[in-house]
MITINU-54907 format. One record per residue (C-alpha): residue number from 1; z, x, y. Coordinates in steps of 0.001 Angstrom, whole numbers, m for minus. Example, Ala and Ser with C-alpha at 12.3 -4.5 7.8 and 13.67 -1.06 7.14 Angstrom:
2
     n        c3        c1        c2
     1      7800     12300     m4500
     2      7140     13670     m1060
! end
This chain:
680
     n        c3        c1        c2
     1    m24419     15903     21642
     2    m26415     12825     23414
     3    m24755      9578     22555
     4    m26851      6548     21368
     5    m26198      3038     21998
     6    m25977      1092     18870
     7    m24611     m2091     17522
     8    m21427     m1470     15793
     9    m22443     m1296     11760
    10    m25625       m98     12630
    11    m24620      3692     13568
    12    m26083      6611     11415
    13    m23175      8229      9519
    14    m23443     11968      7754
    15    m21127     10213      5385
    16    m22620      8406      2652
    17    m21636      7087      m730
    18    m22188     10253     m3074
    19    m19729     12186      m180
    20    m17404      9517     m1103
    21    m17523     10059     m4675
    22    m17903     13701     m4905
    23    m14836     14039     m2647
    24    m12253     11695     m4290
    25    m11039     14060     m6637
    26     m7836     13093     m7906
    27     m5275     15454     m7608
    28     m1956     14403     m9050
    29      1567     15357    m11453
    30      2067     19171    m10346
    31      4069     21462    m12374
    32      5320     24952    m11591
    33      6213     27517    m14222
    34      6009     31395    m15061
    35      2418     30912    m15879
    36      1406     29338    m12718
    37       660     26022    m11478
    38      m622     22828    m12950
    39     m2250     19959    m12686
    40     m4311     17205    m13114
    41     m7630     16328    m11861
    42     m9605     13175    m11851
    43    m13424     14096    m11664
    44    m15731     11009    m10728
    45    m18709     13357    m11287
    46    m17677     13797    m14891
    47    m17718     10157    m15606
    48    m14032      9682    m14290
    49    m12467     11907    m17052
    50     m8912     14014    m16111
    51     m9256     17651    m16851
    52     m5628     19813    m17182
    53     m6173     22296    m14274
    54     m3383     26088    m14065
    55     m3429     28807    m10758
    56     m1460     31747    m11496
    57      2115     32350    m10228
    58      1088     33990     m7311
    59     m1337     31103     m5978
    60     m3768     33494     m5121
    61     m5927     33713     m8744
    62     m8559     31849    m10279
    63     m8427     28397    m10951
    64     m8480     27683    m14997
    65     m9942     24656    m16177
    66     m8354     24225    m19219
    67     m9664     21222    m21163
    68    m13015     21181    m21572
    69    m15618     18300    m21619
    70    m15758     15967    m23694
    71    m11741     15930    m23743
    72     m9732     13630    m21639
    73     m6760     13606    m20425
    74     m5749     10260    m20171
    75     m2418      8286    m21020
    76     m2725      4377    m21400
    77       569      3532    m21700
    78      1636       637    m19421
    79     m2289       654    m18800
    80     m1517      2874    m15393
    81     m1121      5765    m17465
    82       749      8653    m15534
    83      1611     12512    m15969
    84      m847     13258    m19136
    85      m293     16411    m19816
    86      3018     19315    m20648
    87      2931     23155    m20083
    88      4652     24846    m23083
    89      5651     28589    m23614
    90      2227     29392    m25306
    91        48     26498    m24160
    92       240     22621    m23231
    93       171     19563    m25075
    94     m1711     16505    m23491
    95     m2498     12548    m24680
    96     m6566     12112    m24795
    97     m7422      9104    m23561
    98    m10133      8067    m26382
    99     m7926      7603    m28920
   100     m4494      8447    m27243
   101     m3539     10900    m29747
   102     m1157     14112    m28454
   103     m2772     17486    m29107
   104     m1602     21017    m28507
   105     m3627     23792    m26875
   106     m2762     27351    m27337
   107     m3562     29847    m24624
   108     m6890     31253    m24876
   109    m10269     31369    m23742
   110    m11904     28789    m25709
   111     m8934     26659    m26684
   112     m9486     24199    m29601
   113     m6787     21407    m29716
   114     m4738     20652    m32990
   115     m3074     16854    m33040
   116       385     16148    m32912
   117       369     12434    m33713
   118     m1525     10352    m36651
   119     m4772      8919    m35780
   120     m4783      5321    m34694
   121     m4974      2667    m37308
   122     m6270         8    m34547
   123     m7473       903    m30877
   124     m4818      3269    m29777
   125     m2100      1601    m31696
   126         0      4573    m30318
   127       193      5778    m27062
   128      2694      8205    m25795
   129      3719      9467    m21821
   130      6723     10985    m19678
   131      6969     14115    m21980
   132      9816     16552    m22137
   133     10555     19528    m23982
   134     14417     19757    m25030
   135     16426     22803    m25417
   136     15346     23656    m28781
   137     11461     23722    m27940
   138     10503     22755    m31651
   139     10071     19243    m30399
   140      7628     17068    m27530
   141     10222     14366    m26878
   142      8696     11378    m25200
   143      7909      7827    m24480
   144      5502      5812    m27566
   145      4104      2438    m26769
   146      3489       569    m30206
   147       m83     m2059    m29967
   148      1144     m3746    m33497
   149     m1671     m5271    m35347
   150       282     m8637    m35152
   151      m382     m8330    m31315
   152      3575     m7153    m30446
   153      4226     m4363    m28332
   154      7106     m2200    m28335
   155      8482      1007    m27102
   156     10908      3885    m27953
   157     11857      7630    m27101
   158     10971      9810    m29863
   159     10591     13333    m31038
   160      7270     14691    m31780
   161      7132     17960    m33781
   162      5064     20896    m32529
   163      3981     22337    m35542
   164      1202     19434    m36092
   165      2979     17562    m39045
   166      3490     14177    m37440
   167      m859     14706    m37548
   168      m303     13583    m41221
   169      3227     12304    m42158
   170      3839      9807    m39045
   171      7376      9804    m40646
   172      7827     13161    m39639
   173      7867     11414    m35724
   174     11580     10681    m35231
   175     12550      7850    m33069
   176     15778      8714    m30565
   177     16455      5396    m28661
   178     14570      2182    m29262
   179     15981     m1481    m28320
   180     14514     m2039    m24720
   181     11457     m3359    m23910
   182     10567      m206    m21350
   183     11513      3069    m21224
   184     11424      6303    m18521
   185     12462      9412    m17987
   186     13908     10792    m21178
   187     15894     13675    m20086
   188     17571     15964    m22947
   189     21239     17366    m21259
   190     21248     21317    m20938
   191     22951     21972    m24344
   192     21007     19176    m26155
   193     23949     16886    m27278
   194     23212     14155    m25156
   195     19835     12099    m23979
   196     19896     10267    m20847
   197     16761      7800    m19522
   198     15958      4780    m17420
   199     15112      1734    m19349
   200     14473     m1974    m18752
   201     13517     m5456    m20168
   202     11219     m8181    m19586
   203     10975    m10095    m16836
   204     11958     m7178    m14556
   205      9547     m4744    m13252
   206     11103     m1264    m12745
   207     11433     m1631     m8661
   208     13686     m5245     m9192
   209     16163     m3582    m11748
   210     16980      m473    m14434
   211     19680      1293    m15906
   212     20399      4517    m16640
   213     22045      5281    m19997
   214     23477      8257    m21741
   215     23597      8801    m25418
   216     25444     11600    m27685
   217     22594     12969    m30698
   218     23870     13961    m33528
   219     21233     14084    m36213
   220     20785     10525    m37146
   221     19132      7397    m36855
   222     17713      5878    m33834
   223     20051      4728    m30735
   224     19080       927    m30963
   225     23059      m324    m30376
   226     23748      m189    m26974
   227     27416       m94    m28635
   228     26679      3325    m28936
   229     25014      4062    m25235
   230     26797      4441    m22146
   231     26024      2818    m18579
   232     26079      5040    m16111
   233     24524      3240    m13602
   234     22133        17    m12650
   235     21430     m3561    m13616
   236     19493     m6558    m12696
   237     19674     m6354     m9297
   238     19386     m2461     m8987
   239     16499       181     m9783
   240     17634      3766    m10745
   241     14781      6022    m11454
   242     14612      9817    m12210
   243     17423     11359    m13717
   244     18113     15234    m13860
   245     20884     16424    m15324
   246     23287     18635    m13023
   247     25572     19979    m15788
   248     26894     18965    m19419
   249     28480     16385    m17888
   250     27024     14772    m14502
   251     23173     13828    m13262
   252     21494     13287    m10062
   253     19559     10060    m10006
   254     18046      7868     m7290
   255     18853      4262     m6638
   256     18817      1559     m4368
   257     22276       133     m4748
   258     22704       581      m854
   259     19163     m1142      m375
   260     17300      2532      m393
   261     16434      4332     m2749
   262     18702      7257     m2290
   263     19843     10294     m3899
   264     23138     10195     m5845
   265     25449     12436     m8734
   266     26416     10168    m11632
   267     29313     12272    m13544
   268     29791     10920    m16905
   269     33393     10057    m16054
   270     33358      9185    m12586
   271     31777      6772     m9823
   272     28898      8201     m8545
   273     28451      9621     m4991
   274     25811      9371     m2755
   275     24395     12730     m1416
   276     22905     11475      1832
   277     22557      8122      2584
   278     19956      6697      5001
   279     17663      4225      5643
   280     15045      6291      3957
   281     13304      5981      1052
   282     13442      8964     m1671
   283     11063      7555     m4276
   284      8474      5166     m4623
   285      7726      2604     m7048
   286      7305      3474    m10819
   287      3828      2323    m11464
   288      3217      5552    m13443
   289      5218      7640    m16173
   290      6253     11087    m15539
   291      6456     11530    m11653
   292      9484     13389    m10477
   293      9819     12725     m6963
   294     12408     15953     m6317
   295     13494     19095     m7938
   296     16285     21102     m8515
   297     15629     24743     m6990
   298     17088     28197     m8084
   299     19789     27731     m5501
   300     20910     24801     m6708
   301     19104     22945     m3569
   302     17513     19684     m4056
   303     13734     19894     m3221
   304     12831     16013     m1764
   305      9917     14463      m889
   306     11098     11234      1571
   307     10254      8793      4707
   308      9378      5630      5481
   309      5682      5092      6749
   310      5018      9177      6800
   311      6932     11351      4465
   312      8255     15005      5002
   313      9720     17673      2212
   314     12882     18583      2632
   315     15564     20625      1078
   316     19004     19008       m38
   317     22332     20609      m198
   318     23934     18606     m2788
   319     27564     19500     m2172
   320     27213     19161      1498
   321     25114     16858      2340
   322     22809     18648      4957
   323     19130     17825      4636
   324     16763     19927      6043
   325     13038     19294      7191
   326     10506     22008      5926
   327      8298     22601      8798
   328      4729     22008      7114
   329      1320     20942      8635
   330      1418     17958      6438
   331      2546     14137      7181
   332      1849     12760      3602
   333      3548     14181      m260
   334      2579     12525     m2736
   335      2602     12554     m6543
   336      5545     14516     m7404
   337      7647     17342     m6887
   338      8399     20987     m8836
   339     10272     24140     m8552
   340     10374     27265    m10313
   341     13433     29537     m8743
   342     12871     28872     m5038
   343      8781     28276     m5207
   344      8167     24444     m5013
   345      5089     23101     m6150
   346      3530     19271     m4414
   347       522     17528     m3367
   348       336     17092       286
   349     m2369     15970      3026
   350     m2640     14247      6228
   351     m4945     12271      8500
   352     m7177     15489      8996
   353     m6025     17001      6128
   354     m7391     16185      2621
   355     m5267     15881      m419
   356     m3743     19397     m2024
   357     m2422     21147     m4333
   358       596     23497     m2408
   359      3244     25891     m3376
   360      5975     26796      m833
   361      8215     29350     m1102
   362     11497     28238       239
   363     14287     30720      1549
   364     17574     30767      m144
   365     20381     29254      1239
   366     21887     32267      2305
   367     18495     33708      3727
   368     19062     32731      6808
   369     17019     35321      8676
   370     14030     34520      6505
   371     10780     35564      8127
   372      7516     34348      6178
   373      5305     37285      5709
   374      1747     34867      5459
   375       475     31617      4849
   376       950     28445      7722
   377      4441     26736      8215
   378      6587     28700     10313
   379     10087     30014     10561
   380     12053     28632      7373
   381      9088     28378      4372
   382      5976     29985      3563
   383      3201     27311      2321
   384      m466     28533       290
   385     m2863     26083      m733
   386     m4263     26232     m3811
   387     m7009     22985     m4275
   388     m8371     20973     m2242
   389     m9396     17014     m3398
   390    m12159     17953     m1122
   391    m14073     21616      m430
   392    m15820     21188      2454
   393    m15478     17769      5175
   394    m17500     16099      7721
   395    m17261     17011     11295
   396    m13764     15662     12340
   397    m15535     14062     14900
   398    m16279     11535     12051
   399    m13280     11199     10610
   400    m11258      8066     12194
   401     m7261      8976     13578
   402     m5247      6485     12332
   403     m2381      5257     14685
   404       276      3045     13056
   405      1560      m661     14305
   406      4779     m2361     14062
   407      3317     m5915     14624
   408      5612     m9380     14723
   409      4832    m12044     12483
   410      4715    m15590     13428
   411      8477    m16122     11331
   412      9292    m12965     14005
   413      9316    m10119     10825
   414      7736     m7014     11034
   415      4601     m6429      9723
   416      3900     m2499      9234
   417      m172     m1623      9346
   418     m1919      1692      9884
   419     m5299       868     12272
   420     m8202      3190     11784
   421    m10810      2727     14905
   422    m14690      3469     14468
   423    m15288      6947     15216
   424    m18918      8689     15471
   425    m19627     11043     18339
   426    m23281     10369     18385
   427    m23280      6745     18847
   428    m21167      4100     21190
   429    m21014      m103     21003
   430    m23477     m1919     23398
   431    m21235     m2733     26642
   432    m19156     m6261     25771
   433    m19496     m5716     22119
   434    m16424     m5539     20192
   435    m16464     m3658     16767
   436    m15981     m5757     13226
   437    m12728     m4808     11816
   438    m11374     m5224      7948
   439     m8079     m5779      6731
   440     m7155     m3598      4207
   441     m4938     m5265      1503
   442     m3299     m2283     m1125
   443     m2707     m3019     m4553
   444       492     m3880     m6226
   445      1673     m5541     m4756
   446      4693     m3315     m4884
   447      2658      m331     m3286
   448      2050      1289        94
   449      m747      2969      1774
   450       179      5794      4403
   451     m1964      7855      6621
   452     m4065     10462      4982
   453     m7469     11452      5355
   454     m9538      8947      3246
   455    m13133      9334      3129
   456    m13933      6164      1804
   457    m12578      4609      5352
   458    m14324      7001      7127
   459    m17434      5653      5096
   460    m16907      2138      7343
   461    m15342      3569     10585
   462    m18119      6176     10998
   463    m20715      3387     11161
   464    m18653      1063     13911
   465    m16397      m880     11742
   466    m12877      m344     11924
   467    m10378      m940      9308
   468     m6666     m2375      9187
   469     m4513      m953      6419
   470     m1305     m3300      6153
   471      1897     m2481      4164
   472      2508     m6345      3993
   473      5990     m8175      3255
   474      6345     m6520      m295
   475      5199     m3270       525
   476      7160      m503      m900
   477      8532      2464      1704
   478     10651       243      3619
   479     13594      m215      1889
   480     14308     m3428      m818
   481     14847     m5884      1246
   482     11413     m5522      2972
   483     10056     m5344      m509
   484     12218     m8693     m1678
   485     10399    m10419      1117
   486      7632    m11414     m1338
   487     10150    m12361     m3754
   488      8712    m16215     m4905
   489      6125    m15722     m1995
   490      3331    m14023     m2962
   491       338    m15873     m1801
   492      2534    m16520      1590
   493      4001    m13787      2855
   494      1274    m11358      2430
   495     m1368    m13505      3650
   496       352    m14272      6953
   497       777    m10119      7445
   498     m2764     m9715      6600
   499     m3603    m12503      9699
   500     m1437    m11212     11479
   501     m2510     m8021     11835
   502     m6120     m9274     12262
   503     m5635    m11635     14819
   504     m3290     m8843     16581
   505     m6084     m6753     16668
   506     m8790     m9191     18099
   507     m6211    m10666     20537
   508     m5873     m6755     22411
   509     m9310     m6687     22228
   510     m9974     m4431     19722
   511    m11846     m6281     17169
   512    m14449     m9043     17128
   513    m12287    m11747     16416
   514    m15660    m13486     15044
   515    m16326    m10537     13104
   516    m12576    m10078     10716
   517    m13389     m9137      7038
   518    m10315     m9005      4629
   519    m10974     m6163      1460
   520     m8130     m6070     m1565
   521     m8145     m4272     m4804
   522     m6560     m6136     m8134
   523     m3100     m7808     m6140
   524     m4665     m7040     m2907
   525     m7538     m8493     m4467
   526     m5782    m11311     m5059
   527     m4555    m11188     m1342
   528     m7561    m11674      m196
   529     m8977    m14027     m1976
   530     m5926    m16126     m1450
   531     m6364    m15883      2886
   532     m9732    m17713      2207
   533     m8428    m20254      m113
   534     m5312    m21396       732
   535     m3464    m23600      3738
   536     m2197    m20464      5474
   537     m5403    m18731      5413
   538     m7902    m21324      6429
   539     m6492    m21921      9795
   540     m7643    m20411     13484
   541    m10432    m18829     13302
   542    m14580    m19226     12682
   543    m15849    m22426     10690
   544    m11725    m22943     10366
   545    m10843    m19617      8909
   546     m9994    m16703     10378
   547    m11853    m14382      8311
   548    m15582    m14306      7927
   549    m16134    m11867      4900
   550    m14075    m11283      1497
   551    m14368     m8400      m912
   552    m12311     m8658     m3971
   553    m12349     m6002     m6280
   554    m11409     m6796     m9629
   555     m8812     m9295     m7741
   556     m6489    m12242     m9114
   557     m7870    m15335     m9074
   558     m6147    m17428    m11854
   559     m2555    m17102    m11777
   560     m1875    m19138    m15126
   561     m4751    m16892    m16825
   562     m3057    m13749    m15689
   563       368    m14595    m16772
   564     m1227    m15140    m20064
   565     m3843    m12440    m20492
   566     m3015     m9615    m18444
   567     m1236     m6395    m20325
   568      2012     m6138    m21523
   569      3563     m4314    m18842
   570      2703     m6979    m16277
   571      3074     m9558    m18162
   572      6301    m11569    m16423
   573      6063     m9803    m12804
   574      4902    m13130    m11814
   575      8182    m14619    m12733
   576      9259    m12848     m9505
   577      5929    m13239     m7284
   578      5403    m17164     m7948
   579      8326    m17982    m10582
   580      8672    m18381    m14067
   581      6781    m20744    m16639
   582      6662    m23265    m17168
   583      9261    m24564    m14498
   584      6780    m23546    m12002
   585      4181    m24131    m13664
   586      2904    m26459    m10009
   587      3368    m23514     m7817
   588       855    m21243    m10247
   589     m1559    m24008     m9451
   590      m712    m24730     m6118
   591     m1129    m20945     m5142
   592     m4326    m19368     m7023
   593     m7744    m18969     m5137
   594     m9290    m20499     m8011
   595     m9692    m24341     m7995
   596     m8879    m23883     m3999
   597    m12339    m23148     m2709
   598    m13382    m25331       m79
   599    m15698    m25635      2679
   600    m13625    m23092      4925
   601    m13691    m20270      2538
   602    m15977    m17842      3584
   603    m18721    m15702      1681
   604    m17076    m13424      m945
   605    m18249    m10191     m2995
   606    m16443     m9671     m6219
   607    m16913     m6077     m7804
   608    m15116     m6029    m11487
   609    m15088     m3485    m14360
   610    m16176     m5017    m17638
   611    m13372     m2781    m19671
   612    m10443     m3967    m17312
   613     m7559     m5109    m19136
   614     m5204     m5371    m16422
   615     m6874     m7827    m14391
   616    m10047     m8953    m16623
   617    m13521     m9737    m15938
   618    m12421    m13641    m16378
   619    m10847    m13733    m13322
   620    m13687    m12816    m11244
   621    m15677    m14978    m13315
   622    m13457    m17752    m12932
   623    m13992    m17607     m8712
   624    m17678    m17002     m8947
   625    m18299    m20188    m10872
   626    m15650    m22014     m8007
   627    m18022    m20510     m5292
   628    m20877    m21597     m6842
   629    m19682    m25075     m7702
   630    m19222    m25219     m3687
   631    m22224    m24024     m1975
   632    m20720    m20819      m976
   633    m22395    m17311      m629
   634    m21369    m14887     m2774
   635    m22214    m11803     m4909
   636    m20525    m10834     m8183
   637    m21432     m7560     m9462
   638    m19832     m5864    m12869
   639    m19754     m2249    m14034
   640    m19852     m1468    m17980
   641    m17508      1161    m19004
   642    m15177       775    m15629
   643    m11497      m296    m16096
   644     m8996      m880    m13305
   645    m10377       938    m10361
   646    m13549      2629    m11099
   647    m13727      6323    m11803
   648    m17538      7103    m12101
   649    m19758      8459     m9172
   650    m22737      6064     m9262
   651    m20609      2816     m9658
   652    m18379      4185     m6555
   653    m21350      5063     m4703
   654    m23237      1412     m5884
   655    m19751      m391     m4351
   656    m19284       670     m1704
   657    m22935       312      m345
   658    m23120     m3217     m1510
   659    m19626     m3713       475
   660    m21712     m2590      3626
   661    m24808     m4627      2984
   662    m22327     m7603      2260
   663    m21053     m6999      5613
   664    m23833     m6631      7201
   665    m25421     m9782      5838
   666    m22491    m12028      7386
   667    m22039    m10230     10212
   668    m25108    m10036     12019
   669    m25814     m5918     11299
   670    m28383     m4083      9565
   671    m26759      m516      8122
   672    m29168      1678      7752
   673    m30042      3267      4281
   674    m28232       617      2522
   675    m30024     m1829      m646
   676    m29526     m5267       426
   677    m26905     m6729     m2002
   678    m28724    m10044     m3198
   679    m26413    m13238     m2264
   680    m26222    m16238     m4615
! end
């Protein structure tokens, strides 16, 4: 293939918008069983809606769609939703997201679903998640949010019968523990005496601290008095997540006590013991109900997804202590963990590799001669895939290969980033041209971003602009102390990683150091918005700042807004970010992008769903008006229908290409095939 000479952002790319959008399937909350595997898909083609997806045990039938259109299989709870969906003996149950009810679906071919739960005297007044089926199997057992009509908000584990007469008598719902503002992981013991689950109260968030408590049932009211629950392990200062129960009488759990979050046994009578320690992280944060991040195999075996910046599946000997790598072609699990006997079922993908659906058989523990008879993997498990996020990809040519960097920030901390270069094998940069670059900010900010194929970078990097994706001070995947960096900071710490790995980058010569964009989503959004606003961010660079381009999607702006508008389950995590009001009530001004616009700040584009209730359209609208007040280019551009993170084709495909024209705009480069996006 002849190579053209082209200015970076000007390169023709085979990978447009609707690629993009047709290819980020969501695939996410696996579960294997003895009739197959499931899961769940998010379909931007279908207007964003999740569809309940089963393979058959072998892996090698069709794939079912089992919920068809309109229905939607959505949770709202804590707003992030989670695992929506439960295979049962003779069907599933799942929570539509329209009016968050819980219906039942027998098997067959034309399935019509019957309700569970009442319909919802307000918006959906009742929302439920995390569902379990205890011994008994008469019962969905569960986590219901409560949207009062006076405005409160509560939560409790209850028990939802399956024969359909909650639909009409929402007496018939029992409620099992209630007394904590958030609740997780309700986990029934093996003879059904006993309930364990994580819970927690306002202002924590779920990463800063939780407890896990244990309960004896015995017919009656609701467990409200914590008189009557036992501790077994966590507090303020310590987040246990994910209980399984072992036996009648002890659990495995993962915490952080020794500052990772590590496997352990609680017994019921007895301190509990860490399996195998190490400065490795076994979970990540819970920003969504119902993710089970191992399982227990028919061996008794743990099955563990862990790792730091990449992650690898393991298997755990619980009484010895011996972990041991599963040789797969994959760097990246994500989204939870099953097993059914010795078959585990994940979702796994790579740089090259796009996010799937696997099942791996995994030899018993006295197989040691195990030999598999087919699939890839070698020697000790046998891996099939059974869906793809993505059918077919671009050339690989196309696709950038991410390389990660363990960069020094100016108070000499680590900063961990994952640097994606341009790639196109049809064009190169004119000679002494350096490629723009843009600094990735994730969401959160208690998240991290790993390296996995993405098409939506490969969108940017296969037209000459390169992209930095940094796990900032905060991130999750490095242990809690890296995470408790941002602790009081936010608006600091993160902004100086996000320079810092920009200026790294333009200092090796890398990146136009004339030609750094920042790009953040809701926190990372806020990130962003902050680098161009505040002291730290306006410093060193062009015109005073160091970057010359912002896109905020549906990004923080107002901190004092958010504290008081934003959802429920957010509602005091800036009592840990900034500190709590009103005693810092100065730093909430001090801090926020709005009222901080000056003559430094560089052009912005702010994309925001109309429907958001997380971070909502005032906040966007709230910098716009700032930017215009000041003389600064800028676009804002809303989607109706679109809630946190948008879900439909067109408005993915409509972003993204005003994101390039934006770019293009400020930074001297005409991509081809793209609208201008008009600039106020």
């Amino acid at each position: 293939m002849a190579t053209e000479t082209a200015s970076y952002g000007e390169w023709h790319s085979p990978i447009d918008g609707a690629d993009v959008a047709r290819k980020q399937v969501g695939l996410a909350f696996p579960v294997i069983d003895a009739a197959g595997v499931w899961w769940q898909e998010s379909r931007p083609e279908e207007g964003g809606r999740i569809a309940v997806v089963r393979q058959g045990p072998d892996g090698t039938g069709t794939k079912h769609d089992l919920l068809p259109m309109p229905w939607n299989a959505r949770t709202r709870v804590h707003e992030y939703g989670g695992k929506s969906y439960l295979p049962l003996p003779d069907g599933f149950v799942f929570a539509n997201f329209d009016d968050q009810r819980l219906y039942r679906c027998l098997a067959s071919e034309t399935p019509t679903p019957a309700a569970l739960t009442p319909a919802p005297q307000g918006e959906a007044a009742d929302r439920f998640a995390d569902f379990v089926l205890p011994p008994d199997g008469d019962e969905l057992w569960c986590v219901r949010e409560r949207h009062g009509a006076d405005g409160r908000i509560t939560r409790a584990i209850v028990a939802v019968p399956l024969d359909g007469s909650g639909a009409g008598d929402p007496a018939a719902i029992r409620v099992l523990v209630s007394g904590s503002d958030f609740y997780a992981y309700p986990a029934p013991s093996p003879d059904g005496t006993r309930l364990a689950w994580i819970c927690w109260d306002h202002p924590l968030m779920p990463w800063d601290g939780t407890e896990l408590r244990v309960a004896a049932l015995d017919g009656g009211g609701p467990v409200s008095d914590k008189s009557q629950q036992q501790l077994i392990m966590g507090c303020d200062t310590e987040s246990v997540l994910a209980p399984v129960w072992r036996d009648d009488r002890s659990l495995y759990v993962i915490s952080d006590r020794s500052g990772w979050w590590n496997l352990y046994v609680a017994d019921l009578l007895a301190f509990p013991r860490a399996l195998c320690p190490r400065e490795e992280e076994f979970t990540s944060p819970l920003w969504q109900l119902g993710l089970s991040p191992y399982a227990v195999l028919g061996d008794g075996r743990l099955a563990v997804a862990y790792g730091t910046g990449e992650t690898r599946l393991g298997v755990l000997d619980p009484d010895s202590g011996r972990l041991t790598d599963l040789d797969l072609p994959y760097q990246v699990f994500v989204s939870g963990v099953s097993a059914a006997g010795q078959t585990v079922a994940t979702i796994a993908g790579g740089p090259a590799v796009p996010t799937t659906v696997i099942g791996v058989e995994v030899p018993s523990a006295g197989d040691q001669g195990f030999v598999p008879p087919g699939g890839t993997g070698s020697g000790n498990a046998r891996v099939r895939e059974l869906s793809r996020s993505a059918g077919s990809l671009p050339d690989p040519a196309y696709l950038p290969v991410p390389r990660a960097a363990r960069l020094t920030g100016p108070s000499g901390s680590v900063v961990h980033a994952i640097v994606y270069p341009p790639a196109n094998p049809a064009f190169r940069g004119p000679e002494g041209e350096r490629p723009p670059h843009i600094v990735w900010v994730h969401g959160g900010p208690t998240s991290q971003v790993v390296p996995r194929l993405d098409l939506e970078k490969a969108f940017f990097t296969s037209r000459g602009i390169g992209i930095i994706d940094v796990n900032y001070g905060g991130s999750s995947g490095y242990g809690r102390a890296y995470r408790e960096r941002l602790r009081g900071q936010w608006g600091i710490v993160d902004v100086a990683d996000a320079m810092t790995a920009a200026l790294a980058l333009a200092e090796s010569g890398e990146a136009d150091g004339k030609r750094l964009g920042i790009r953040g989503g809701s926190a990372g959004g806020w990130t962003a918005l902050a680098a161009v606003t505040s002291g730290i961010g306006v410093l060193g660079g062009p015109n005073g700042g160091v970057f010359a381009a912002v896109a905020s999607y549906f990004g923080v702006a107002d901190l004092r807004g958010f504290a008081e508008h934003t959802h429920d389950f957010e509602s005091r995590y800036l009592d840990g970010l900034i500190g709590p009001l009103p005693e810092c009530d100065a730093l909430y001004t001090e801090r926020a992008p709005v009222g901080h616009v000056n003559d430094a700040t560089c052009p912005v584009l702010l994309l925001q769903g109309l429907d958001d209730p997380v971070v909502p359209p005032a906040q966007s609208e709230s910098i716009a008006a700032d930017l215009a007040a000041h003389g600064i280019p800028y676009a804002y551009i809303t989607f109706e229908g679109e809630s946190h993170g948008f879900r439909k084709a067109e408005n993915i495909v409509a972003s993204l290409e005003a994101e390039l024209s934006f770019y293009g705009q400020i930074m001297g480069f005409t991509p081809p095939g793209v609208p201008p996006v008009p600039l106020c």
